[in-house]
N, C-alpha and C positions, 0 to 999 in steps of 0.2 A: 153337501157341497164340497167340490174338489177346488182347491187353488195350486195354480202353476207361478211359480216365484224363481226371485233370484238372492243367492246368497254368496257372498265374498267373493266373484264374478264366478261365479257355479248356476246352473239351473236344477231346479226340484218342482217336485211335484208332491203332494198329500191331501189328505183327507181332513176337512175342518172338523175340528171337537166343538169349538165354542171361541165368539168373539166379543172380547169383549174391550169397548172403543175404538181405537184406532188398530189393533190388533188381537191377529188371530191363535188360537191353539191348534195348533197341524199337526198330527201322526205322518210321520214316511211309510215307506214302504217297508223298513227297516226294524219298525216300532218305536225307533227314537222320534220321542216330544221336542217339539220345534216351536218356538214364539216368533210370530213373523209379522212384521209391520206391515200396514197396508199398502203403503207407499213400494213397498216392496215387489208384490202383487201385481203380476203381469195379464194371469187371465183364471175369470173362475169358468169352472166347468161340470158338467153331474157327470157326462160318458164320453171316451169310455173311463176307466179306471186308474189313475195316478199313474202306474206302474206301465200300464199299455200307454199312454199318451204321451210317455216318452221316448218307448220305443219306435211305436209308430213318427213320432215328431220328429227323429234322427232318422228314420226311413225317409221321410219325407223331406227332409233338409237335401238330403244327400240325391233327388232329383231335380231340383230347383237349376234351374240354368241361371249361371250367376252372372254372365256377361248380359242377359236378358234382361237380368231383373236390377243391374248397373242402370242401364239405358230407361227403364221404367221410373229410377228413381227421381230421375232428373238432378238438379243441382242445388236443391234447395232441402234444408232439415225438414227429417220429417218420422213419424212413431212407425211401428212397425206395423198399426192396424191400418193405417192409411195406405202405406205400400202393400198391407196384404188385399186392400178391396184394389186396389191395381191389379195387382200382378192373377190372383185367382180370378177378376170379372166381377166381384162379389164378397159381401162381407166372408173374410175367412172363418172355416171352422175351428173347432179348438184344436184338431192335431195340425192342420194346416197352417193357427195360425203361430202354434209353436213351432212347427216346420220351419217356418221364415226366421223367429227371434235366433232360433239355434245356427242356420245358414247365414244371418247377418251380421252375429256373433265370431262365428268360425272363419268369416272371410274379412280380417283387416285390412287387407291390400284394397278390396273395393269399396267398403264401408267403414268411414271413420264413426265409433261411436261416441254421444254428444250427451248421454243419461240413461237412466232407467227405460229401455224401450227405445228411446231414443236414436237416430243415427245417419250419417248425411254421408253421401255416396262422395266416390275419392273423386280429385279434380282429372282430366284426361290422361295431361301428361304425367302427374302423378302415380297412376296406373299402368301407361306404358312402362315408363320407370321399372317401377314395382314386378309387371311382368317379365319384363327384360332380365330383373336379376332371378328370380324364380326359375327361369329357363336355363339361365347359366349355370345358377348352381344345380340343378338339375345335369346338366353337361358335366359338372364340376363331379359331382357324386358317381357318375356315369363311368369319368375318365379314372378317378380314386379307385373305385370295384376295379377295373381292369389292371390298376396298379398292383392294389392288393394280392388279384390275382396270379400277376407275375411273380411279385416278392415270395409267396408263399408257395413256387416252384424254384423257390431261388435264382429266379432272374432278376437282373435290376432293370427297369424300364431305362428306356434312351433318356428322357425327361428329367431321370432322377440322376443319372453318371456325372453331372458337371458340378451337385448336388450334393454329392455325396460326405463331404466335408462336412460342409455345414450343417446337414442335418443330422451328424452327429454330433457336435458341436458347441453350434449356436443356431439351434432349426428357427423356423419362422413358423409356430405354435397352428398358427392361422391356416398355412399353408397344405394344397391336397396332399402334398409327396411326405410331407409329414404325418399327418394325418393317417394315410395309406400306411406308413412304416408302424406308425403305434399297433394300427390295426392287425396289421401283419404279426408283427412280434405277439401279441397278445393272444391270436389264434394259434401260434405256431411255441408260444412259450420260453420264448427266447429273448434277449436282450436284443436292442439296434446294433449295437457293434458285432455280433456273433450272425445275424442276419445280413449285415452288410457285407461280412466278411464272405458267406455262404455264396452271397450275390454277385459275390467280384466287385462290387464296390471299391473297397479298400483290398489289396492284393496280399496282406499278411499281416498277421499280429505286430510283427515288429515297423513294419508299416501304419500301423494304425498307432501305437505309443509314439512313432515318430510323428505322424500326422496333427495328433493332439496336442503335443508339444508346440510345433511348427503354429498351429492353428491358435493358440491362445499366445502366443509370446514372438511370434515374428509373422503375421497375417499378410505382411504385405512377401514376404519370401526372407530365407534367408542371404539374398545375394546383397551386391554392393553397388548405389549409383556413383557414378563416371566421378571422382575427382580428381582435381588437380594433384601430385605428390609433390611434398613439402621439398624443398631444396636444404640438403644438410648443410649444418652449421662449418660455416667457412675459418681457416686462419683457427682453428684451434689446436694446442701445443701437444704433439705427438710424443707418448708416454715412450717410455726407453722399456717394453718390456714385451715380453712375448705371450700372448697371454690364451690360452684355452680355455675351451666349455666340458661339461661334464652331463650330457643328458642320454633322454631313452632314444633310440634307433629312431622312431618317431615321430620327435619332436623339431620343429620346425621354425618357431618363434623361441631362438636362443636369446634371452635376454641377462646372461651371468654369464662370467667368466671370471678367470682368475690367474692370477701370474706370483712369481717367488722371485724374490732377488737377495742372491748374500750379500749381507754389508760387511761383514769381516766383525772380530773383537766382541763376538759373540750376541750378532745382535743379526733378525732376518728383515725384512718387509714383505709383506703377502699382502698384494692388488685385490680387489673384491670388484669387479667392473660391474658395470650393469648400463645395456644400451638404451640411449638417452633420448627418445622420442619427443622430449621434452624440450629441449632444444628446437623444434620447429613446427612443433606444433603447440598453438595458442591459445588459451582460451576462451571459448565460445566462436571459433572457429568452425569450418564444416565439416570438417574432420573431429575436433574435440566434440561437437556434437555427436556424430556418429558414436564417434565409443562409448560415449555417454548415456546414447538411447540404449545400448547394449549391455553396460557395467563389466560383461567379462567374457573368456572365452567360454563356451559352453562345449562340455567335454562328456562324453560316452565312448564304450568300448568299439573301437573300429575308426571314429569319424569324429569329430568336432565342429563347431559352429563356432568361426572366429570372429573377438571382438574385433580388430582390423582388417584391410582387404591384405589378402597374400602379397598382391605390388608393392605396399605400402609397409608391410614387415620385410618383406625384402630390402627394404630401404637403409632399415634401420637395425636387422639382426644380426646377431656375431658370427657371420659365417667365417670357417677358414680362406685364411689368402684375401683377407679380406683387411681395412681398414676405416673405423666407426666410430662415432663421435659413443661417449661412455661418460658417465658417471662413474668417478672410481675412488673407493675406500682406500688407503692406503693404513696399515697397521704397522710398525716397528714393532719386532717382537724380541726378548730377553730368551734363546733359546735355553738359557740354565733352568728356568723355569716357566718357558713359556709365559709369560706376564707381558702385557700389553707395556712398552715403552708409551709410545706416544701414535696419534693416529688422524692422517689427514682427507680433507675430501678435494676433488679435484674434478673443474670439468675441460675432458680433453678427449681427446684421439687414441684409440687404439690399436693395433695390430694382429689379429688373432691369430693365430699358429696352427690352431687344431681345434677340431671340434671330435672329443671325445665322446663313444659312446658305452652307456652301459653292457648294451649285449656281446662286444667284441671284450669287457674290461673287466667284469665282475667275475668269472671266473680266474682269472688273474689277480685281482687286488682284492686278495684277502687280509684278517687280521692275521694268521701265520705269515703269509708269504713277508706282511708288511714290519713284520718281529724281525725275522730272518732276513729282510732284504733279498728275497727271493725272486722269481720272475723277470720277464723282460718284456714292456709296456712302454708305450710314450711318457714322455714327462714324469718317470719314474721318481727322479730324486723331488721335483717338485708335487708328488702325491704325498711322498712320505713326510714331507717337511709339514706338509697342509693335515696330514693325519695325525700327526706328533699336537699341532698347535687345536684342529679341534676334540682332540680329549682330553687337551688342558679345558677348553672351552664348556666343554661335556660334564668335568666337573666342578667348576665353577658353579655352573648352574644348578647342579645338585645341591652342590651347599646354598645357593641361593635359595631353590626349592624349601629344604629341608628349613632353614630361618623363615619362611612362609608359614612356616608347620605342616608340610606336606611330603610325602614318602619318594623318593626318588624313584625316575623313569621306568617302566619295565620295558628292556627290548627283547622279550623273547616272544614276541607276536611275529605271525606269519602274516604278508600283506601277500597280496594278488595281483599280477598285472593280465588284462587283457589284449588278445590278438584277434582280430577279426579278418578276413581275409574270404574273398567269395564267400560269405557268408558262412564259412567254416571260422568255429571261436576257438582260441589256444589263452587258456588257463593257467598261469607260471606261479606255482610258491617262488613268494621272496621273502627269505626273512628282514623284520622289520634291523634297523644299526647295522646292515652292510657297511663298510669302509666309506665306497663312496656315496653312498646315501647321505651317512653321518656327516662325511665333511660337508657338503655341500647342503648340507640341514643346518648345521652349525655356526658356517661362515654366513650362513641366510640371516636366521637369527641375529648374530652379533650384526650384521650393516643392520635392520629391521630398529636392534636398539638403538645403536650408536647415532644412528640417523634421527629417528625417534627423538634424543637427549639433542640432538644440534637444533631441531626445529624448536623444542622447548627454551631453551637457552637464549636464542635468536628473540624469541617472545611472539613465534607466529605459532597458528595453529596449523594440523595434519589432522590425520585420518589413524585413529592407533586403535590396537583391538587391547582390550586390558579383560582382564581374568582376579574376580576374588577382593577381596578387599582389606584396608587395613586391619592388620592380627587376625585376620581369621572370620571377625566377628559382623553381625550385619543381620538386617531384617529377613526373616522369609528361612527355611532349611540350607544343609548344605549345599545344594545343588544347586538352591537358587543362589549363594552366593559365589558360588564357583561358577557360573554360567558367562561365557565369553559376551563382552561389549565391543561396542563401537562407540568410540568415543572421538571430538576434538580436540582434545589437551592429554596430556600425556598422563600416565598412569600403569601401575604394578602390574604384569603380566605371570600373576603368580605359578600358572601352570608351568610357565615357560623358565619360571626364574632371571625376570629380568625385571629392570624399575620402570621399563619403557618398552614399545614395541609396536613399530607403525611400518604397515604392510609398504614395500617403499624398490622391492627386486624387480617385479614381473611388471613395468608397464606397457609391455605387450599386449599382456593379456589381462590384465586387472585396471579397472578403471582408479580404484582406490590409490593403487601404486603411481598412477600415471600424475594424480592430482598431488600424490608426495614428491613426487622428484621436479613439479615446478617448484614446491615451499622449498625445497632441500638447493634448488639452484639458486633460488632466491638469497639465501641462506651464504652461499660459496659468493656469488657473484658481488655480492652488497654488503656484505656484513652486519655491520650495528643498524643497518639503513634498510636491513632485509622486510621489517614491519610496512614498512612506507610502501612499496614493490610489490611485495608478495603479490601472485593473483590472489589469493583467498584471505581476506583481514580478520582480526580477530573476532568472534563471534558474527560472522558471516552467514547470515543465513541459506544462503544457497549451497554451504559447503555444508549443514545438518540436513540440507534436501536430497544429497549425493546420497549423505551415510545413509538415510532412510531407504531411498530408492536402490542401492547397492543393498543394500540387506535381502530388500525383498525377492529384488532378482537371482542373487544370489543364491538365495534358501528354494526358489523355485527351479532352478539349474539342477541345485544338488541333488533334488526332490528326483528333477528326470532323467540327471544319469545312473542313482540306486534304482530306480524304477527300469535302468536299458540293463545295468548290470544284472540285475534280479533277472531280466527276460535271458539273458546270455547264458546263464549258468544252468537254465532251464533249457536252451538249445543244447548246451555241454550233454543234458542227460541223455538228450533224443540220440544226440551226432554219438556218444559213446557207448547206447545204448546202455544205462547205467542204470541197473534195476537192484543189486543189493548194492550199496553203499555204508562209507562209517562215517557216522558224526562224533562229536564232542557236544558233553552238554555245559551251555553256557548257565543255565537256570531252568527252575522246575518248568518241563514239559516243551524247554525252547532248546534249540540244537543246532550247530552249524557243522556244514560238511565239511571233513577232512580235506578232498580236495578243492574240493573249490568252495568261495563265501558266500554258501545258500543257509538263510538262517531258517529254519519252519517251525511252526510251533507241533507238539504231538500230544494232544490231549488225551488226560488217565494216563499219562506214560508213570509207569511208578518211580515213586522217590529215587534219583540216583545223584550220587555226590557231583560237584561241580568239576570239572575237567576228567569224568568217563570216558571214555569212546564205546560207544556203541555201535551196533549192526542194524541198519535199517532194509524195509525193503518199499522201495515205491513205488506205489501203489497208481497212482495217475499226477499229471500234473498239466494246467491250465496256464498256454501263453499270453491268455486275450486279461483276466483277470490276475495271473501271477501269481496264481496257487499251487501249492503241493498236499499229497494225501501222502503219508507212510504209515508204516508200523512200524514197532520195535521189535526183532526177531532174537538178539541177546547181548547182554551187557558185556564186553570184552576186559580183558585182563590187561586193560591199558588204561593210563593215567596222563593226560595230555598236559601241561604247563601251559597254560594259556594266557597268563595276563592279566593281572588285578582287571583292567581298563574293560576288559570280556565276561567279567564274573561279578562283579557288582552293579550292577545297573541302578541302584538306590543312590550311591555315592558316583556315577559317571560323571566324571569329567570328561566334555567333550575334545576331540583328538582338532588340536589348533594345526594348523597348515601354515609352512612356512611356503617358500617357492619351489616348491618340490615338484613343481613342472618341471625345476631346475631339474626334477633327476628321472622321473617319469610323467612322461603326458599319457600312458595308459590306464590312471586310474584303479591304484589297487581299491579294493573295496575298503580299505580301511573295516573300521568295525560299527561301521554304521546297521544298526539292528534293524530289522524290515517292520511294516506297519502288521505283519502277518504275526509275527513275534512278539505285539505291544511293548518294543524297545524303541526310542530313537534316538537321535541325536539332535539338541536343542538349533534351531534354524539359524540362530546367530552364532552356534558354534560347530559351524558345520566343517566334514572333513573334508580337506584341500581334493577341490576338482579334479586337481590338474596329477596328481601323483603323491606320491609317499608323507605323508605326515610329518612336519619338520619335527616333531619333541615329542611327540608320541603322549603327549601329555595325560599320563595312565591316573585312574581311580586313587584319590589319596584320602589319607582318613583323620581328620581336622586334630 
């Protein structure tokens, strides 16, 4: 005797050995021994033979008209032998009547099953239902193949171009065009974005790191809705002083400046302005909002993404021939010794005179010319007075440094600025402590303190980046205790050599800043009363929800302009066709080009001391991923100086940014090391977006 059974919703068939009670001992066809409960036991049989009555049984399923044998069933539960003497006219035979369990089985949409054998035909509309979507995605599978087919000619379908974002993205899993692209890529071996790119989709690698950027961090666009512009502050007392900016060609949101005045009897005062947005804009206003959804400017080579609309910086930047309400540092200064007399804040009106630029001045304002008094420049005598006072400043901070236990600055680092222009890039060495770099690094720094120490003082709190901790010592390696913070209350900024340091220049372009120059007016305007006032009171929760939120956004900025830099310096090779090149090696097997700040790593490169230059030759390199392939072809007879900050990656101290938008908004690459390199730089201490690194804050060794 043969029985046809069901196991763990499976059907079988075998051959009885022996039963005994409620169950049977069945061979398969297989050989494997099977224990099978009666209840199990859909139908016994002698012919034909286990093996044929199943296949016959699926021959026979697969003729059954199922819309037929729906209508036969009627609406009421019922076994499968009762519909089999329906539907055959006559009690079913065994292949026949396993024909029907397997067709009644196989078809859910018509037949809900209710048990063993069991099974009650679907309700009408239920059915239509059920058809309707069957048909669809039938349609749906239909339109997908044809998709596929295009993608894999590298054409995008019309359906998928409005799509095209988002399915790389943030796709809809669900979705055919999705679906279709996996497909695609999978046949074709490729990634979505090299596919899409193929496709016209997306029109260029640097298009599509812009896209992604754009796409995770400003989805709704990066434009500006319609607001009202603030009306500048009225009736405030216009400064007696003529005061200039010091930036890159550029730069557009001048938010520093700075003016000299002789007092006579050996004594100077130098101005520190910085435009005061603060003054009319309030917080939790629609504007304070706006900056705030944004935290900062977002800067890459070519273009930037501004934290305020241009109308709106126009309102309040230090243009020449222009006059503008300011936050101004005032310093008396001892020029026998440079030593700080005494040093006031003021909020008033300024005058700007000139808006200096780097490209027209830096070949001009050297440290010879500035020995010698040499040259003929705008505001010369008030360069050299500003130069004289910050490398009193400069080393100050050394010895502050060095009572930290930390080795003083290295400037012999070369930084990069970039020029983008129709899509041709221009790549400029700049050595790091130029002249005016330095001053305008320095004079950053000192208001950054000094500001810093009046909020303290005041008893409100700010937004302060502090570095290191008392004597050196503290949980976790050096790195981690030299690792830059974001703090509310003031504290050692030991890289920088200072007791204090709150970001407090740029509130243009930095939200951090914009929320220090209301505590800092708070501060001037009210005095002892300034705690009462302040917008942000002490242990204010919403001023630790700024720092968090600025962090994040900030370390993701940084993230996408090394990410446009690294693509830039990879156009550099195309547009110069640059096939041997020289690097310097920062560490084993990791190396960065001579001319321009492409870091790559070159695996099995052999052992070579730290600041070699070597001869590479490259080999290929990927815009979509941001890879390079080289070889090493020979070690050169040159020895590069390169910078404690470049050559220790164990001990990095990350490079702190003062407002060095103040001196380039091109973005040198600073020495931030690429993920390709397994170097980086800690996200809370990341290198100034905007331009040149106020202190350079190089590798010290505790």
């Amino acid at each position: 005797m043969n029985v046809f059974f069901e196991e763990s919703g499976d059907f079988k068939a075998g051959s009885v050995l022996s039963q005994a009670g409620e169950a049977y001992q069945v061979e398969l066809a297989s050989g494997k021994r099977a224990k099978v409960k009666a209840k199990d036991v859909l139908l016994q049989f002698t012919a034909p033979d286990p093996v044929s009555l199943i296949e016959q049984a699926k021959a026979a399923a697969a003729e059954i008209d199922l819309p037929f044998l729906w209508e036969v069933a009627g609406q009421e539960e019922f076994g499968f032998a009762e519909l089999g003497a329906e539907y055959f006219g006559q009690a079913a035979q065994p292949v026949e009547a396993a024909g029907l369990i397997f067709a009644l089985h196989n078809a859910p949409v018509y037949f809900y099953k209710k048990g063993r054998g069991r099974y009650k035909a679907a309700p009408e509309t239920a059915l239509k239902a059920a058809l309707a979507g069957i048909e669809k995605k039938k349609q749906q599978l239909l339109i997908q193949a044809g998709y596929v087919e295009q993608l894999m000619q590298h054409q995008l379908p019309e359906a998928m171009r409005p799509l095209a974002l988002q399915l790389l993205f943030k796709p809809d899993k669900n979705s055919i065009e999705y679906k279709a692209l996996v497909e695609a890529c999978d046949a074709l071996q490729t990634s979505a974005a090299r596919l899409m790119l193929a496709a016209g989709g997306i029109s260029s690698p640097k298009h599509l790191h812009l896209a992604k950027f754009h796409y995770e961090h400003f989805p709704k666009g990066t434009g500006f809705p319609a607001l009202p512009l603030p009306a500048l502050a009225a009736d405030l007392p216009v400064a007696d002083v003529q005061a200039f900016s010091i930036d890159d060609v550029t730069t557009t949101e001048i938010d520093d400046a700075f003016s000299v005045t002789e007092l006579g009897e050996g004594q100077i005062r130098i101005g520190i302005h910085i435009a005061a947005p603060g003054l009319s804009i309030q917080r939790n206003d629609a504007i304070d909002q706006l900056a705030r959804s944004r935290m900062s400017t977002v800067y890459m080579p070519g273009d930037k993404i501004t934290m305020l609309p241009d109308e709106l910086v126009d309102v309040f930047t230090l243009g020449a021939g222009q006059s503008r309400p300011a936050l101004s540092l005032y310093a008396t200064l001892n020029t026998a010794d440079w030593s700080v007399v005494s040093t006031e804040t003021k909020v008033e009106a300024i005058t700007m005179a000139s808006n200096l630029r780097h490209n027209d001045l830096d070949a001009l304002v050297t440290e010879e010319n500035l020995a010698n008094d040499a040259g003929d420049y705008p505001h010369k005598a008030e360069i050299a007075r500003i130069w004289q006072w910050a490398l009193a400043l400069e080393q100050g901070r050394m010895a502050k440094r060095e009572s930290f236990g930390m080795k003083p600055e290295q400037n012999n680092r070369v930084d990069f600025n970039f020029y983008v222009e129709d899509d041709v890039v221009s790549i400029v060495r700049r050595k790091r402590g130029a002249p005016l770099d330095k001053m305008v690094a320095e004079l950053m720094i000192f208001a950054n303190s000094t500001w810093g120490k009046l909020m303290a003082e005041h008893g409100i709190p700010g937004i302060y980046r502090a570095q290191g901790v008392a004597g050196g010592r503290g949980p976790g390696g050096w790195a981690a205790r030299m690792q830059v913070r974001m703090l509310t209350h003031a504290a050692p900024h030991q890289g920088l050599g200072v007791d204090q340091y709150a970001w407090s220049t740029s509130p243009l372009r930095r939200y951090t800043d914009l929320v220090n120059q209301w505590q800092i007016i708070a501060c001037v305007q009210h005095g002892i009363t300034a705690p009462l006032v302040a917008p942000f009171k002490p242990k204010d929760a919403d001023l630790f929800a700024i720092v968090s939120g600025f962090d994040a956004a900030y370390s993701a900025y940084a993230d996408f302009q090394s990410n446009m830099e690294r693509y830039w310096c990879l156009r550099w090779l195309q547009q110069e066709n640059a096939r041997q090149v020289d690097a310097v090696v920062l560490k084993d097997e990791v190396l960065r080009l001579v001319d321009i700040p492409l870091v790559i790593r070159l695996p099995g490169m052999p052992q070579t001391a730290r600041g070699a230059q070597v001869r590479l030759d490259i080999l290929r390199w990927d815009e979509v991923d941001l890879t390079v392939e080289a070889r090493l072809l020979e070690v050169l007879n040159v020895v590069t100086d390169i910078g404690e900050e470049e050559l220790d990656d164990e001990n990095e101290v990350a490079l702190e940014t003062v407002d060095m938008a103040d001196t380039a908004e091109q973005t040198p690459a600073d020495a931030q090391l690429t993920d390709e390199a397994t170097m980086s730089v800690p996200a809370s201490a990341e290198a100034e977006t905007q331009s040149v690194p106020d202190s350079n804050e190089t590798t010290a060794n505790p």
